[in-house]
N, C-alpha and C positions, 0 to 999 in steps of 0.2 A: 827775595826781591820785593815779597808786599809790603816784607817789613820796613822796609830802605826808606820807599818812596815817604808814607807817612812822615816819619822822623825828620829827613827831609824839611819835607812843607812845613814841616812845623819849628826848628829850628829859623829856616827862613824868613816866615813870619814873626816871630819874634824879635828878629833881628831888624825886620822893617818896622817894628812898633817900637825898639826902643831908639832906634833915631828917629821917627815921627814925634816922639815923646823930646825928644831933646832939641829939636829945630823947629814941632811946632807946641809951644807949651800952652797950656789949657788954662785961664785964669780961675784959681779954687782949686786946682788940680793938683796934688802933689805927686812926687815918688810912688809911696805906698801904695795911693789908690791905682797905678799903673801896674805895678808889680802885683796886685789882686787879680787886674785885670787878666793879666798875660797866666794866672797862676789857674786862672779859672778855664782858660784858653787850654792853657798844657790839660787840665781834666779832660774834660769834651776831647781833644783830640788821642788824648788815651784809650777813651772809652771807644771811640769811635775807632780808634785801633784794634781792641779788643773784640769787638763785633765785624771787624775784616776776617780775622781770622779763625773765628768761628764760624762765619760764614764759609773761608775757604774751607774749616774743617768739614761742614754740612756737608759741603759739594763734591770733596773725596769720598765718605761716606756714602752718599748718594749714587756715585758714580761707580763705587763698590758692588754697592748694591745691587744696583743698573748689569753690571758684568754677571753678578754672582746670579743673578735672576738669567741672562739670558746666555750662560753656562749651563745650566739647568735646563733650559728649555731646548737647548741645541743635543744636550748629551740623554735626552727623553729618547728610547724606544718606541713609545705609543706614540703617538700620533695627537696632536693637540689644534684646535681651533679654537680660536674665542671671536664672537658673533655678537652684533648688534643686537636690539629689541627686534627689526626687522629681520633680521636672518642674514645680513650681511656680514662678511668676514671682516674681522678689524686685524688680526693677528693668528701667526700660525707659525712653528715653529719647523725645523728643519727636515725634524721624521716623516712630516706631509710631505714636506718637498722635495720628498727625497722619494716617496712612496708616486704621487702621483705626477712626478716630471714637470711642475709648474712653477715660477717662482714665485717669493713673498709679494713681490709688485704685482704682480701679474691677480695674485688671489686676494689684495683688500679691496674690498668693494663689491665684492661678487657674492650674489645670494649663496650660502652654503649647499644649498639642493644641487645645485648643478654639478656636487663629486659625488653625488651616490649614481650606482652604474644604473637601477632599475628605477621603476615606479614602487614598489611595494620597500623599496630602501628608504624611499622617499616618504612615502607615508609615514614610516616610524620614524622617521626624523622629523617629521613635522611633528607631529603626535609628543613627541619628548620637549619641542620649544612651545608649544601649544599656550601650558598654563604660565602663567607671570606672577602670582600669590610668594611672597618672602618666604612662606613653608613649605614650598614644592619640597621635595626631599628628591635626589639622586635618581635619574629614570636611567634604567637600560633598555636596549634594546639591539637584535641582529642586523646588521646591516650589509653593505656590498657597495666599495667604492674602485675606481678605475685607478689602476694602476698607469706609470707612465706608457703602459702597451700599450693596453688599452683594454688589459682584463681585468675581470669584475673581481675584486679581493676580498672573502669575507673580515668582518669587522665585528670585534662585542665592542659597543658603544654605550658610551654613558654621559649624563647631562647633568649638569648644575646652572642653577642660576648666579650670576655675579651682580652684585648689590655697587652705588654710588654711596658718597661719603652722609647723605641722608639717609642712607638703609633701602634705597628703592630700587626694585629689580633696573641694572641697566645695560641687561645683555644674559651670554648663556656663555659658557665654558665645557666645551665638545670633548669630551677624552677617548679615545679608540685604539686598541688594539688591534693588528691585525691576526687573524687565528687562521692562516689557510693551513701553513705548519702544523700547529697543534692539532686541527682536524685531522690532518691523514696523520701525527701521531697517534691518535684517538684512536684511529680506526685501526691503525697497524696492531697498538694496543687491546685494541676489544677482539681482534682477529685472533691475535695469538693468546687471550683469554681464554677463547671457545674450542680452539686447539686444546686447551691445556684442561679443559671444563671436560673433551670430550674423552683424551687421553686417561683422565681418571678413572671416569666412569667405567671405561675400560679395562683399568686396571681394579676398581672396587670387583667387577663384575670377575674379572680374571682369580681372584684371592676367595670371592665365593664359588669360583668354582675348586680351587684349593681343595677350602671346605665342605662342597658338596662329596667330593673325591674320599675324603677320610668317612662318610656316608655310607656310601656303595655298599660294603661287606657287611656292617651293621642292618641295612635297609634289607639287604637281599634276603639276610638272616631272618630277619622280621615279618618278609613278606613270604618265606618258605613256608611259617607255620599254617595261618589262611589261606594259602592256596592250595597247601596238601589237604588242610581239612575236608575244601571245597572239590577237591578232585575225588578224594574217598568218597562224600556221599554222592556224588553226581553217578562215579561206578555205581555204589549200591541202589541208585534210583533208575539205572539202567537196566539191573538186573531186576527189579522191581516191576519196570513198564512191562517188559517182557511175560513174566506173569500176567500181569494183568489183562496184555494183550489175549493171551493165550485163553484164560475165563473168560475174555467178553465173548470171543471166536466160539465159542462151546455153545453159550448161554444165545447167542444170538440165532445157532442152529437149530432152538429150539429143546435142548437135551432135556429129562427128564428132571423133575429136585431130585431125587436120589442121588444119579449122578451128575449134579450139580453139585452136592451138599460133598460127595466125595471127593470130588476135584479140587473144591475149596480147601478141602484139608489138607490135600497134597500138595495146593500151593501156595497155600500159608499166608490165604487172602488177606485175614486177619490182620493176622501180625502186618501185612504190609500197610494195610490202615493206619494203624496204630503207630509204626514207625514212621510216617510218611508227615505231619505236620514237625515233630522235631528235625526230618532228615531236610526238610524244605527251611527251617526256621536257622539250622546251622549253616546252608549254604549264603543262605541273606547274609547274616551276621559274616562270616567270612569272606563274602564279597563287600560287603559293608568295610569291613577291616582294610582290607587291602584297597577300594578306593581312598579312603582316609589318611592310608601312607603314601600314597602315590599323590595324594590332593595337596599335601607335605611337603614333600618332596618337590614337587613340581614348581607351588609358592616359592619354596626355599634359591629353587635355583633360576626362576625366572628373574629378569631384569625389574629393578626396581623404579614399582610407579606413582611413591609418596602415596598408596591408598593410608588412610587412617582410619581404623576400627577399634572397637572396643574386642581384648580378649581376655584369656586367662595365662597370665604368666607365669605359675604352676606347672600352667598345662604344659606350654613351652619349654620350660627348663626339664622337667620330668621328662620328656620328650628325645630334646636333644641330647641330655646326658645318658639317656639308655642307650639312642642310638651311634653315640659315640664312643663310649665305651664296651660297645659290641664291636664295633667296625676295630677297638685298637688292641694293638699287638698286648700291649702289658692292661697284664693280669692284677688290675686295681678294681677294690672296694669301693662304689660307690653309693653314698648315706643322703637321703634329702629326708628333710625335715624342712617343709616349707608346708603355708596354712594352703588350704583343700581351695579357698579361690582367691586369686588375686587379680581385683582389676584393673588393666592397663589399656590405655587409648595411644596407640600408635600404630608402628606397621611389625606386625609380628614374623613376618618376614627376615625383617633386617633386624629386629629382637634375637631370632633364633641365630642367626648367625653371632651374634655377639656371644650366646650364650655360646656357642657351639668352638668358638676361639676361646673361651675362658673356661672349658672344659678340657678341652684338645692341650692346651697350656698346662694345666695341673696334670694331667695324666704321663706328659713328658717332661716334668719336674719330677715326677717319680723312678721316673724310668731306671733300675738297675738298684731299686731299693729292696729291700727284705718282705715289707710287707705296705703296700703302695695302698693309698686308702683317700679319697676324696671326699670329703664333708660338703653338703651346700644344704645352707638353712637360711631363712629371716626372719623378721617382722614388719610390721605395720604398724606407723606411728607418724600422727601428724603429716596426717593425709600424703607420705608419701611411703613406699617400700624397699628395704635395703636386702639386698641379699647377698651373701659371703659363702665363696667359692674358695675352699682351706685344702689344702695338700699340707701331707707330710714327707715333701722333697728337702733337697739342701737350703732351699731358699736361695735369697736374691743377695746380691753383692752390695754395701750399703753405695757403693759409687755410681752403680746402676740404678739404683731407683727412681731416680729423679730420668730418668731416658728409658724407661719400659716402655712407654708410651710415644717415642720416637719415631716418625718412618724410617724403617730399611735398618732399624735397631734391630739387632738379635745377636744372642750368645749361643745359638747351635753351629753346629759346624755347617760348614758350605753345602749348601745343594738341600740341606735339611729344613730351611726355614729363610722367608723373604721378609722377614722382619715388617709385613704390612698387617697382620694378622690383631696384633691390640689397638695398633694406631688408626685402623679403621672404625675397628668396636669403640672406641674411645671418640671418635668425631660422631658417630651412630648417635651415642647416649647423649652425649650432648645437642645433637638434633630435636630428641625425642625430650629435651629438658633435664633430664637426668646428670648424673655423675659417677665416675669411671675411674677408680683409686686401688691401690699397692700399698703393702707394709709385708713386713716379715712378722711372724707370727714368735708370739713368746714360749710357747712349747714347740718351736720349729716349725718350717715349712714357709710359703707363703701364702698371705690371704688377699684375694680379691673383693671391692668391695664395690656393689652396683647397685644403685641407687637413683629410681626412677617414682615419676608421681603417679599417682593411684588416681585412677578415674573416680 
């Protein structure tokens, strides 16, 4: 129809110019210069056609636009306000008004302050429309706005400045999320974190005692030799007092030397002198021993307190491998060739137990072999130290390899192993900076490879 009209008017025109031309004729005037006339007419109103319906094009465009923009602003989740220079509302989209029960009329014109529920909401909303500078960059801040109840909802809110067609701040652009949801997801989240933070530890501590368990008969073994030593001379220094009580009893009554010097010999003053600093020197040392494994011991199986010290991981491994291979049933060779000190800064605690699952491991990779034999040696190179724990068992399946290191992974039979025993030493080492690897060995067997930095 906007085509019509033009064409139209313009036909009709025409029509009334070429009978003005013929009823009123123009003296100098011909034809031609009329038919110019009209010819120049039909342009202009062409053009002038052509700019209608460009124009109508602009205005569907526009009107596109217009929809497509406030489609978007209705189908927003967050929450949007846009605000004068003075803090007054110009516009606000549906998730407001849907959040605080007001409608668009009701909220142009109204200071934005008046939706936040507190004074401390308020403050950081002022504080975010504060600066006017074209560089402000994006402010957030927490905030708490009234829902249509009239409870306070928390809010992350955030600002921007909106600029006019000279570039000059001429207003702000509110964007907010409401987070009451996601807080108590948060929290339900961090809840069953700590659950599951605690249930570990639970179960680390459960798996060290495992392995304090495969200990016992090793340790008990260990501690029968110093404490029998200590019990023998403690007898002989009892029999010892006794004498001595007996000469002082004599010598105090006054007796004669003669029989004094007799008495001595018969109760073999002497010698009990003489024997009396080694017989004192072997009990130290044996009581010395025996708290040392019990100091061990005790370390090993208390709960872990992330202490960090400097030790010897020599000492360690030499350690846990004697007393594991006392404590196990099969009757394997084991060889350390490791250097006389290695130092290591971490918690030798949770060191020994790694060691003590990578020894426990080789030793039931042997199990039902001819002649069961465990290697562990290293070196030291570039500033960190590797050490390799080689059995000559059947070795490892190549399908399994890449899953040794797996929770609740195991290839023994039921009841024989919880499969947490590497997968724990393996997150250890890596605590401790280290590295925690498997291959099969080219002369058979498998080899462990551990690999931590040197203090």
């Amino acid at each position: 129809m906007s085509e019509e009209l033009p064409v139209k008017i313009n036909q009709q025109l025409r029509h009334e110019e070429l009978r003005a031309a013929q009823f009123c004729p123009i003296e100098g005037v011909d034809e031609s210069v009329w038919i110019e006339v009209i010819r120049k007419m039909d342009e202009v109103y062409s053009d002038l056609l052509q700019y209608q319906v460009a124009l109508e094009e602009k205005n569907v465009e526009l009107e596109e636009t217009h929809q497509f923009v406030y489609s978007v602003l209705t189908s927003m989740s967050d929450v949007l306000i846009v605000c004068d220079l003075h803090g007054n509302v110009v516009e606000v989209n549906r998730a407001l008004v849907m959040l605080i029960g007001r409608s668009e009329g009701d909220l142009r014109g109204k200071p934005v302050l008046e939706l936040f529920a507190d004074e401390r909401s308020r403050v950081s909303a002022r504080s975010v429309l504060a600066t006017r500078t074209p560089a402000t960059q994006i402010k957030e801040c927490a905030a708490e706005m009234l829902d249509a109840a009239g409870v306070a909802v928390p809010v992350a809110l955030n600002c921007a400045p909106r600029y006019d067609l000279r570039g000059r701040v001429a207003g702000f652009v509110m964007v907010g999320r409401p987070v009451g949801e996601l807080l108590r997801a948060y929290q339900e989240l961090n809840d069953t974190h700590e659950e599951l933070k605690r249930a570990q530890q639970q179960l680390v501590h459960s798996e060290k005692m495992v392995s304090l368990g495969r200990l016992v008969a090793g340790v008990a073994h260990e501690l029968n030799n110093p404490i029998s030593f200590v019990l023998g001379n403690v007898h002989v220094l009892q029999r010892y007092s006794q004498r001595l009580k007996s000469y002082l009893e004599v010598l105090h009554e006054g007796a004669d030397p003669l029989s004094l010097e007799k008495l001595r010999e018969e109760l073999r003053i002497d010698r009990i002198l003489s024997d009396m600093d080694s017989l004192i020197e072997g009990t130290v040392e044996g009581a010395e021993r025996t708290r040392d494994i019990v100091e061990g011991l005790k370390r090993f199986s208390a709960k872990d307190k992330d202490e960090t010290i400097h030790f010897n991981l020599a000492e360690v491994i030499n350690k846990a491998a004697y007393w594991v291979s006392r404590a196990s049933t099969t009757k394997c060779q084991v060889h350390c060739d490791l250097p006389e000190q290695i130092p290591v800064l971490g918690n030798p605690g949770q060191i020994q137990q790694v060691v003590i699952n990578l020894v426990q491991n080789a030793l039931d990779a042997t199990l039902g072999g001819s002649a069961p034999v465990l290697e562990i040696w290293g070196s030291i190179a570039e500033g960190r130290v590797r050490i390799y724990f080689h059995d000559n068992g059947r070795g490892i399946e190549p399908a399994h390899l890449s899953q040794v290191f797996d929770p609740f992974f195991t290839t023994k039979p039921v009841g024989k192993g919880t499969g947490l025993g590497l997968s724990i030493s393996y997150g250890i080492v890596n605590h401790h900076g280290g590295s925690l690897s498997v291959e099969n060995h080219a002369k058979g067997g498998a080899v462990f490879s551990l690999c931590l930095p040197v203090a």
